[in-house]
C-alpha positions as CSV (number, residue, x, y, z in Angstrom):
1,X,17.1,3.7,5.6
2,X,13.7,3.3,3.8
3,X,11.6,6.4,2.6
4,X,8.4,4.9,2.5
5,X,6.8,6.3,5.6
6,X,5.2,3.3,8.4
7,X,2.7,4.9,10.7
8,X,2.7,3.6,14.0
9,X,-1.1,1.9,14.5
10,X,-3.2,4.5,17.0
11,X,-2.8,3.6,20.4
12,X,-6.2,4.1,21.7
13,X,-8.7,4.3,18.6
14,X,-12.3,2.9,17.8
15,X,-12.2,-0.6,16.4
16,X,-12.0,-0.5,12.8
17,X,-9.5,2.3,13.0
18,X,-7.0,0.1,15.2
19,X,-7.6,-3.0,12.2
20,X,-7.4,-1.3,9.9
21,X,-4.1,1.2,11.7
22,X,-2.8,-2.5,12.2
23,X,-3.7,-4.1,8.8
24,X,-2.1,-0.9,6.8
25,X,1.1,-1.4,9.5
26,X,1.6,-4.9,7.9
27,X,1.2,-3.6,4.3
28,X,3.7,-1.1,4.4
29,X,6.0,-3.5,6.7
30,X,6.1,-6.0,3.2
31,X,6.5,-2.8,0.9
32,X,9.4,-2.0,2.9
33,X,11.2,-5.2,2.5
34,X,11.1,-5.0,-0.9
35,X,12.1,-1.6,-1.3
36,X,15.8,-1.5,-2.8
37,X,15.5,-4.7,-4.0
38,X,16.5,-5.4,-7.4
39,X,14.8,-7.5,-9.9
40,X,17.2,-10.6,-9.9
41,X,17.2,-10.8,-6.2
42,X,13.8,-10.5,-5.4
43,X,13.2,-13.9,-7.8
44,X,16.2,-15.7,-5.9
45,X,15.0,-18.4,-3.7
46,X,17.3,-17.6,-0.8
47,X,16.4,-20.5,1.4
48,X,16.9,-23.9,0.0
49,X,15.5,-26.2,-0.7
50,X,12.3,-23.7,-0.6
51,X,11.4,-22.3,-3.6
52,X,10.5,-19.0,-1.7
53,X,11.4,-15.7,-3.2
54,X,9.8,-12.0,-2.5
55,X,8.5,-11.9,-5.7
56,X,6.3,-14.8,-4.9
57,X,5.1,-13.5,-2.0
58,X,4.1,-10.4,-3.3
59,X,2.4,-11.9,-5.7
60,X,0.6,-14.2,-2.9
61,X,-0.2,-11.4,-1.1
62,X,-2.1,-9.6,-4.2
63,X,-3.7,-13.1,-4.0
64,X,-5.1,-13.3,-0.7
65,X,-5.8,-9.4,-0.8
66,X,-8.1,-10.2,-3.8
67,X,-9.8,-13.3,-2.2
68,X,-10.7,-11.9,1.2
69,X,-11.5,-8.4,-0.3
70,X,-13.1,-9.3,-3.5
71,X,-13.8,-12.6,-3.8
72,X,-15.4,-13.7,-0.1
73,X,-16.4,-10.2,1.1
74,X,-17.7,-8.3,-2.0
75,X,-18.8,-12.0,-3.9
76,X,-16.9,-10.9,-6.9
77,X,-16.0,-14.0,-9.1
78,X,-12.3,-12.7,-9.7
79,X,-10.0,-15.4,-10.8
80,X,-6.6,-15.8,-9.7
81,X,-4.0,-13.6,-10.7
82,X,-1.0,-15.4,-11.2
83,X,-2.6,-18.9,-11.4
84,X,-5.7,-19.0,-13.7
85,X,-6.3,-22.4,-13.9
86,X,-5.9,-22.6,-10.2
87,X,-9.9,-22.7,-8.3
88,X,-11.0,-19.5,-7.3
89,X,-12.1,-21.3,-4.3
90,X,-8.7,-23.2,-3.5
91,X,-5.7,-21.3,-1.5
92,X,-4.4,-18.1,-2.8
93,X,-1.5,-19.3,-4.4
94,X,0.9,-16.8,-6.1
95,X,4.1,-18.2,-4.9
96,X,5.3,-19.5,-8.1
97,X,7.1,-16.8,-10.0
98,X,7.0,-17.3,-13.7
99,X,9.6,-16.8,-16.2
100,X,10.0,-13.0,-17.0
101,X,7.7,-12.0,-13.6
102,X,9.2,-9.0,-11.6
103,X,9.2,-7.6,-8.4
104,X,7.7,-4.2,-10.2
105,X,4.9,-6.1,-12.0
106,X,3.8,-7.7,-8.8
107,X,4.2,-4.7,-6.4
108,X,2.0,-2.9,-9.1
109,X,-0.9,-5.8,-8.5
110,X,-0.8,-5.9,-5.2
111,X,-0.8,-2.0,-4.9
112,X,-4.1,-2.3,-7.3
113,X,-5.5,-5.1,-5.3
114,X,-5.4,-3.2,-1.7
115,X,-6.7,0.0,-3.4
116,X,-9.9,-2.3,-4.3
117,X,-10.0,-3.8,-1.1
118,X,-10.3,-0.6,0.4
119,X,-13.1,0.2,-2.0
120,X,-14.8,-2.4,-1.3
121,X,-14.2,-1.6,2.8
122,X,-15.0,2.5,3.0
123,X,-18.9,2.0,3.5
124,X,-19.1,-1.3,5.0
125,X,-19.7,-2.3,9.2
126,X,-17.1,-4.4,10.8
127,X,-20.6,-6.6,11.5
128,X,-21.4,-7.2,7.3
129,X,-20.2,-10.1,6.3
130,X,-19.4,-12.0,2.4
131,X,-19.2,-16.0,2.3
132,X,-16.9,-18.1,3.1
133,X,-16.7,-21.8,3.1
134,X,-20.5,-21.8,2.8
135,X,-20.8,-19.2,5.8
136,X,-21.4,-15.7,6.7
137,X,-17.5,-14.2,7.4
138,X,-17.5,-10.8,9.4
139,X,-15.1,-8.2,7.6
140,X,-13.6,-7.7,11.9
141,X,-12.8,-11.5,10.9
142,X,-11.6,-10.8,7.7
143,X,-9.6,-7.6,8.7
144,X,-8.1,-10.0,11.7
145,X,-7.3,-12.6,9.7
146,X,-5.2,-10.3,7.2
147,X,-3.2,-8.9,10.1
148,X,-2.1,-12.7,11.0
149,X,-1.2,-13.3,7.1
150,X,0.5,-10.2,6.8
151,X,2.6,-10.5,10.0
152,X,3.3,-14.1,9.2
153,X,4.5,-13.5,5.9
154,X,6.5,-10.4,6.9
155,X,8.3,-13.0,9.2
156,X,9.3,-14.8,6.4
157,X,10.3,-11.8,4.6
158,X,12.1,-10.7,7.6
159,X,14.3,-14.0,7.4
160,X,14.4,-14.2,3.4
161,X,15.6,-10.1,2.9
162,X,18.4,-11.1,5.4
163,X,19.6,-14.0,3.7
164,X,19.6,-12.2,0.3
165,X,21.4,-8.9,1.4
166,X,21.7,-8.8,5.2
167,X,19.3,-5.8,5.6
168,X,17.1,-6.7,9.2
169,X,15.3,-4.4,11.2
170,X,12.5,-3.1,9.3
């Protein structure tokens, strides 16, 4: 039984309030995943011959949090996280888990990169947009487009936590 608390998204709310109900769903959906999970067995790649562990995809997720959020949105130049030679305008990367990376260090980093996103959210319209691919991207867009990564992802988790301990259902 997990004791991070899930919110069910509003049922009949304004726009933003339902993305963003949905978008936080999906965030606390990955937390959850991870929770109990110790260090050795987040970094095991529990479905061969991918190399995909939940370290790594927290990790990516503190990735695409800071490129949407940061990067396209708020037209920050912050380079990658866990890939600094990677290009900041590439994909978000973070999947590879280097040698002495944890589960903690990661969860930390995305924790840190939602609480920016959000800054850089509180005082914005769902109609202002950053730049992406040399065009004007809508934070609705945005906010859509991290619902779909975040319940895609959580599939994987989903399928990855089961393998490595047999917990489903969350």
């Amino acid at each position: 039984m997990s004791t991070i608390d899930r919110p069910m998204p509003p049922l009949n709310a304004d726009e933003r309030t339902t993305l963003e109900g949905w978008l936080d769903f999906h965030r606390i959906t990955l937390a959850m995943k991870c929770e109990g999970l110790d260090e050795e067995h987040a970094a095991v790649a529990s479905v061969p011959p991918s190399g995909f562990t939940m370290t790594g995809l927290v990790q990516h997720m503190a990735e695409v949090e800071r490129n949407w959020f940061r990067r396209v949105f708020a037209g920050e130049q912050a380079p990658p996280i866990y890939a600094p030679q990677a290009d900041p305008d590439g994909p978000d990367g973070g999947f590879d888990v280097a040698e002495g990376a944890t589960l903690s260090d990661a969860l930390a980093t995305w924790h840190a990169e939602i609480a920016r996103a959000r800054e850089h959210c509180a005082d914005r319209a769902l109609a202002d947009t950053g730049r992406f691919m040399e065009q004007e991207v809508s934070l609705r867009w945005i906010y859509v487009h991290m619902i779909e990564e975040y319940a895609r992802h959580n599939g994987h988790a989903d399928l990855v936590r089961e393998r490595i301990d047999g917990t489903t259902g969350v």
